[in-house]
N, C-alpha and C positions, 0 to 999 in steps of 0.2 A: 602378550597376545592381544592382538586386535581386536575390538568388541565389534560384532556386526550390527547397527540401525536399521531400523525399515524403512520403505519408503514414507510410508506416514509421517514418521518420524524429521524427515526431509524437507515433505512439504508444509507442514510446522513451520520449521525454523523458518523456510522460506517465507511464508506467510507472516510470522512475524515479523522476520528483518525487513519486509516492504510497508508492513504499518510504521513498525518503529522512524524508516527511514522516511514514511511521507509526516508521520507527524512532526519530527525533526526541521523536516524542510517547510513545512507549513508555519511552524513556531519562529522558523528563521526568515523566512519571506515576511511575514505579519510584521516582525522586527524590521526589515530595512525596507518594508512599505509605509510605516511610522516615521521615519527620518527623509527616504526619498523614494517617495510616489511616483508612480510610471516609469523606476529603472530598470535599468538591461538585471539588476541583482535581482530586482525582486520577481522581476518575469522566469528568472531561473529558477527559482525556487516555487516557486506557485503554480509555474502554467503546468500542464500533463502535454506532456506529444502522443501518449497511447490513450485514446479514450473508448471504451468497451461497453455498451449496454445493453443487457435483457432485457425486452419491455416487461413491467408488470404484468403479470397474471395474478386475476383475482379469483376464488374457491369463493363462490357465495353458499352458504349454508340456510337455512332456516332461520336459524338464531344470530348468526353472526358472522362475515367475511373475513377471510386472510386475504391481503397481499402479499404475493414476493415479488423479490424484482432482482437484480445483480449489477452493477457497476464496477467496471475497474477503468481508475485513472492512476497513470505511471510517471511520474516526475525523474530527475535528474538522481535527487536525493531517494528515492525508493531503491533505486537502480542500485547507488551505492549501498542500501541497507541489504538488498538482499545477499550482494558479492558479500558479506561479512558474515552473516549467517549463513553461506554456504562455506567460508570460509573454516566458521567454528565449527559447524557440523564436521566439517572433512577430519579437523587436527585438534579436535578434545572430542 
């Protein structure tokens, strides 16, 4: 019998499989920026083609200011981490 997930549960994994897969590609760009500087590999793994910003909004209080802010940058390698964790979510 099939076990039903929620959607939470989804956007999870998602979320992880696109950390995992930019730190992956971050780790691996950094490496063939170390051997060859300004190549077509490392611009693959490093550059984002999706880039997303909230500006900051600052909560100044009395005592003390919060910042938030939100960015999303979306790489080659995220792309592929997500396909995987949606992969695993579907079939375990």
């Amino acid at each position: 019998m099939a076990r039903r997930r929620g959607l939470g549960i989804l956007v999870l994994s998602i979320l992880i499989g696109a950390i995992a897969g930019s730190a992956v590609g971050q780790g691996i760009g950094f490496i063939f920026g170390q051997f060859m500087p300004g190549s077509m590999v490392e611009k693959f793994f490093l550059e984002s083609f999706i880039d997303y910003a909230l500006l900051p909004v600052t909560i100044n209080f009395i005592v003390f200011a919060i910042t938030f802010g939100f960015t999303i940058k979306v790489n080659m390698i995220s792309i592929i981490g997500i396909v995987v964790a949606v992969y695993y979510f579907r079939w375990y």
